[in-house]
N, C-alpha and C positions, 0 to 999 in steps of 0.2 A: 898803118902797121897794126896788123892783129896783135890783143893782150888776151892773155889767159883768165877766165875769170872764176874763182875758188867757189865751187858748191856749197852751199851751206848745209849743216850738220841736222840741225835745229829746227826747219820751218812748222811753219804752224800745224798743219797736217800730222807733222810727225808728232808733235804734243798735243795735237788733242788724242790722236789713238794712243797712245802710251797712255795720257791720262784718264780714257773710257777703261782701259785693260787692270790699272790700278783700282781704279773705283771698284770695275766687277769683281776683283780678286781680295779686295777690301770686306764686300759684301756678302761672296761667302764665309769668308774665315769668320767673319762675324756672326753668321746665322749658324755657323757652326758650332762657335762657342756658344751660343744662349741655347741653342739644342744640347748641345752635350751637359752642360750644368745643371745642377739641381734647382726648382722652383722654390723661392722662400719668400717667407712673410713675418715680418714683424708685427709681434703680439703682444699688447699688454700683460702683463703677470697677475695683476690685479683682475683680469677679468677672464681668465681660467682657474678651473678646479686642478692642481697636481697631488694625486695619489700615490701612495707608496706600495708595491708588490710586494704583500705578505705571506708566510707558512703558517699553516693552525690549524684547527678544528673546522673541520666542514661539513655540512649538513645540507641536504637540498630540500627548501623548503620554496610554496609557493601559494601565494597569498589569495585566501576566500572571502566572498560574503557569502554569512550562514544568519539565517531568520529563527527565531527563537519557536520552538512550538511545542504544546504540550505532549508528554511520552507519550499516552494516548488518546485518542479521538476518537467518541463513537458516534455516528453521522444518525440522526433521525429520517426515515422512511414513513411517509404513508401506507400504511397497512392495505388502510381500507381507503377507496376513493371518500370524499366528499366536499360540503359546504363549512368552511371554519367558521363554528358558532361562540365559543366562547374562546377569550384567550385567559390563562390565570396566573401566567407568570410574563414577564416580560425580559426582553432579551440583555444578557449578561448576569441572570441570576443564578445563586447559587442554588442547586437542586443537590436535591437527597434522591437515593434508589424508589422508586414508584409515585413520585409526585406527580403529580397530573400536571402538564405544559397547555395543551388544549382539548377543546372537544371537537371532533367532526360531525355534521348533521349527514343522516343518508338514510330517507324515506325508504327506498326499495329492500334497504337489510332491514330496516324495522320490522318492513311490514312483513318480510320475507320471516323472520324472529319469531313474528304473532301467527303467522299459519301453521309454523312447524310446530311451534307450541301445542296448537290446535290439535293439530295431528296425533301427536303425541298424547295427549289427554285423551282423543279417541279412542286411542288402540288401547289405552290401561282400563277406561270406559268395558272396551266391548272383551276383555278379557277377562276382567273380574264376571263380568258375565256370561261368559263360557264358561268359565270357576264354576259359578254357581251351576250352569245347569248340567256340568258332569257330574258336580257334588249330586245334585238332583239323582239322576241317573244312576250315578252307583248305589248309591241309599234305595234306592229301585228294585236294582238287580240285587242287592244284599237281603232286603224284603225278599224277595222274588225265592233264594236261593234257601232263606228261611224254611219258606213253605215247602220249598222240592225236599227239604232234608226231613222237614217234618213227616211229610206224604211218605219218603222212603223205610225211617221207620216204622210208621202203620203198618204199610204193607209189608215189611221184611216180618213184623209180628204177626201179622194174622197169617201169613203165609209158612209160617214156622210153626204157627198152632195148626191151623189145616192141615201142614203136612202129619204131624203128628196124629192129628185125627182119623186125615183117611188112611193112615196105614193099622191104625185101629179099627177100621172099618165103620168109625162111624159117619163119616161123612160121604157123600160120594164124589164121583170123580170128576165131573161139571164143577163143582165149590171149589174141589182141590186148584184145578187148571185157572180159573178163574180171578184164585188168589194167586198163585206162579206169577199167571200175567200180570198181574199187577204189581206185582213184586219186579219184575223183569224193566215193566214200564218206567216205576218210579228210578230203577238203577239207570238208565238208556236219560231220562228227563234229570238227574244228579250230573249226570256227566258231560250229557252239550250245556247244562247251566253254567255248569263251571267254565265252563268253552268260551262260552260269550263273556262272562265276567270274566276271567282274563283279557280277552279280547279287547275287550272294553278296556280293562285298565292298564293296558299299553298304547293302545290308542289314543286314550287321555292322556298319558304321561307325554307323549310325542307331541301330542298335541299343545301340552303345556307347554314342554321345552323350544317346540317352534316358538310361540308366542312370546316367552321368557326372550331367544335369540333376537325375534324382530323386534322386541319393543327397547332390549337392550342398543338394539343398532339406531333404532330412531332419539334415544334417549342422548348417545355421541350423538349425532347428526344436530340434534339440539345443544346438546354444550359445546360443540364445534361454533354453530351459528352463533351462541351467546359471545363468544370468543371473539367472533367476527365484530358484533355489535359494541361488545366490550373495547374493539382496537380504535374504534372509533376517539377512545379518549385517549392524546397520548401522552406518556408516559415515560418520566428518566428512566433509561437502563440501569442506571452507576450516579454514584455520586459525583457530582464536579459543576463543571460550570456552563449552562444555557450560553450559548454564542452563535452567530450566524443563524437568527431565527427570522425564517422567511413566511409570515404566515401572517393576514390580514381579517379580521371581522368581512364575513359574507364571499371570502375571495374562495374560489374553487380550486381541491387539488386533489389531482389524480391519483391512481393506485402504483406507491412505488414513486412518488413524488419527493422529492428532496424539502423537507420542515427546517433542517438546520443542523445542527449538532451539541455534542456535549465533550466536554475536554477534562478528561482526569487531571485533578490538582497534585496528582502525587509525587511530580516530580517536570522537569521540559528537558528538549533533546532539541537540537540545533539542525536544522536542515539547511542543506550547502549545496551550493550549484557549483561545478565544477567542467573546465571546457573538455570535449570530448578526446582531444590531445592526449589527456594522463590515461582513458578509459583502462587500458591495459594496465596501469601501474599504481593502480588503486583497489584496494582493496578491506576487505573486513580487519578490524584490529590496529589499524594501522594510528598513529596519535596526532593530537594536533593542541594548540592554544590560544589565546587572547588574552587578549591585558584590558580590563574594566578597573575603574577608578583605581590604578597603579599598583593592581596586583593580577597575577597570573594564573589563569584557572587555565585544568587541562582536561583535555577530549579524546573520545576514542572512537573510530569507525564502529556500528553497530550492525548499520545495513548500506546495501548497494543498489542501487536501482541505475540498470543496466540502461533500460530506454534513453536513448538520445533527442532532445528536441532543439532545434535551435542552437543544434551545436554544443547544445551542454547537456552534460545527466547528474542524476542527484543523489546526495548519499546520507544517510542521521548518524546522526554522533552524536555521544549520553557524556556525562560526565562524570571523571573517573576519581572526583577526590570533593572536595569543597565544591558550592555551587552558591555564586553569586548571590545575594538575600532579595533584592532589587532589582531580581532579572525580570522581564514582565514578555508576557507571548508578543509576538508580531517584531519586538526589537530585534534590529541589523547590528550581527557580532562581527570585526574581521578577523576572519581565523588561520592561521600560520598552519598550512598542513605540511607533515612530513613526508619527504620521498626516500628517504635513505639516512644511514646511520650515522653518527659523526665519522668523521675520517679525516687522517692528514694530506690537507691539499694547499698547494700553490692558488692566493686569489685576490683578484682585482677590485676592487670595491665598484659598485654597479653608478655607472653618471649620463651622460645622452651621447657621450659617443658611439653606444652601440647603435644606435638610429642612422647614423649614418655607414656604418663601416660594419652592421651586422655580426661584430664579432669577430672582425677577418684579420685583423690590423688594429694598431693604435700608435699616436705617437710618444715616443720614450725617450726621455729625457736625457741629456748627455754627459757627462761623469761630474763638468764644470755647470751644468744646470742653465747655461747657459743657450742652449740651442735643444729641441725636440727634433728627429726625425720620424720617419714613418718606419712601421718595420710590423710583419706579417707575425700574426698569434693566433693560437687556436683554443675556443673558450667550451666548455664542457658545461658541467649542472650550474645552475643559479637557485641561489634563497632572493629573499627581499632585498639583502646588504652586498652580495659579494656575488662575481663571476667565478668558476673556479677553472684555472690555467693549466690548459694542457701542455700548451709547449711555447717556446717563444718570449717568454719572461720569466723571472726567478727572483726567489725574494729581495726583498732591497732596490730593485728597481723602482725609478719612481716615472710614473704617464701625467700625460693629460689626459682625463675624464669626462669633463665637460663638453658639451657640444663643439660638431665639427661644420655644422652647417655654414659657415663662411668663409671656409677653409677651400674650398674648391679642389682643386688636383693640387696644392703644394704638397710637396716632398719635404719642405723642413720647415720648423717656426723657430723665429730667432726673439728670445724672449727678452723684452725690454721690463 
């Protein structure tokens, strides 16, 4: 006799797929939850910086080195090429206006010196002796003119008593004409003498004034050369100080060769490098300061120098009040330059979070102080101490500052 026999509910089959279908439905709600929630990290307290976001004075400032140097420098040149024969000061002394630093030896302008000299004593030579023999010549012609005037009167009297005679009839008319002519003669020989002495003493006069011109011309030509020979030794411009003196016993330097320089004591002016970034926002007048042994000296743009090298260009600042007593050339000042004018701004105090987060975000602390999260800010000018906040925070908030580098992509830090 057949029995009926009851299916089971339950067999194995059926509980493992139930429990494959549980698992998978287990494993997304779970990958869903760890997606959907926030990533956190427990951070010590002790080992982050927490800053306060404050309102106040702002000022953009940004931090130089400026090299201490004299206001002015005048750079020595060679003049004249040669061989350094003597040296008579050595380098870092103080010099006064025209002291001799060295001498250059240079045979060719010596010898060049001793001909034109030559020259020159020629030509006054062979002038004075044309002097003389015009002088000659006129005292000549002066003789000369003596006698024509002498002769003219003779003849002008015996020809005035002839005439007188033969119209008396004592004489006759051969004697009369005779005397005429000679009378006629001596006027005709008065009048080309005169011709020629003139002549002559224009001539002479041209002649001298040529002579006067070129020996005048030879005579510069010669103190020119002296000049030359003279540059040979050289010579402080200005009072100050002998520094970067390049010049050896027997060593050779060209014409237009760099000797060294001299550095006016009358005051120093700071040159600053600066990166080419501000080029546009720097300018003449603009201030700046530093702090040398716990007091505060202040500076002012003078000049700008435009050229870029290496990404930075350079600018001199003088000082505009007090000036350090102990300041010496060549010392590295750091100098606070100014970009703008105090103003009231929102701002962060500056720490290594921006290294990672650029300024885009930070994390901000939560009313209970207890938890930081992430949250998106926008940072504007910086000085040395502060960021200043454009949007995003408000005073009395308080961040983490401190570096984020181990932070990774967490969205919150839970502060132990």
């Amino acid at each position: 006799m057949d029995r009926v026999i009851e299916r089971k509910k339950w067999n194995s089959k059926r509980l493992l797929t139930i429990g494959g279908i549980t698992a998978l439905v287990g494993l997304v709600a779970g990958s869903v939850m760890l997606t959907s929630g926030k990533s956190k990290l427990n951070v010590d307290t002790e080992r982050i910086t927490v800053s306060n976001v404050t309102k106040g004075s702002f000022q953009e400032i940004i931090p130089l080195n400026g090299i201490v140097m004299p206001v002015t420098t005048i750079y020595l040149d060679a003049v004249e090429g040669g061989r350094v024969e003597k040296l008579f000061v050595e380098d870092g002394a103080t010099m006064k206006k025209g002291q001799p630093i060295l001498k250059l030896a240079n045979t060719d302008l010596e010898l060049s010196l001793a001909n034109e000299e030559t020259a020159v004593f020629n030509v006054l030579t062979q002038m004075q002796i044309s002097h003389d023999n015009a002088r000659q010549n006129t005292i000549s012609k002066l003789n000369q003119m003596a006698e024509v005037e002498s002769s003219l009167k003779e003849a002008e009297r015996v020809f005035k008593l002839n005439k007188k005679l033969y119209d008396q009839k004592a004489i006759g008319l051969q004697e009369y004409q005779k005397s005429e002519n000679d009378y006629n003669y001596a006027v005709r020989r008065k009048r080309l003498t005169t011709q020629i002495l003139n002549q002559d003493s224009t001539a002479m006069n041209q002649q001298t004034q040529q002579s006067k011109e070129s020996y005048a011309h030879m005579k510069s030509t010669l103190e020119l050369m002296r000049k030359k020979v003279g540059d040979l030794i050289v010579r402080a411009p200005v009072d100050g100080q002998l520094t970067s003196l390049d010049a050896e016993i027997g060593q050779s330097k060209q014409k237009g060769g760099r000797l060294g320089q001299i550095d006016v004591l009358s005051g120093f002016k700071v040159r600053v490098d600066v990166d080419e970034h501000y080029i546009t926002r720097v300018f003449n007048g603009q201030t700046g300061d530093f702090t040398l042994g716990n007091k505060t000296y202040n500076l002012k743009i003078k000049k700008v120098y435009t050229q870029v090298a290496n990404g930075r260009f350079q600018v001199d600042m003088q000082f505009t009040g007090a000036m350090p007593k102990d300041i010496r050339r060549g010392q590295s000042l750091q100098i606070r330059l100014a970009l703008s004018d105090e103003t009231q701004a929102v701002m962060v105090p500056k720490g290594g979070f921006y290294t990672q987060t650029g300024g885009n975000w930070i994390f901000k602390l939560s009313e209970d102080g207890k938890t930081a999260y992430k949250v998106d800010v926008q940072l504007g000018r910086q000085n040395p101490d502060y960021y200043e906040v454009m949007q995003g925070l408000k005073a009395g908030d308080k961040v983490v500052t401190s570096s984020y580098e181990n932070y990774g992509d967490m969205q919150e830090l839970v502060l132990k």
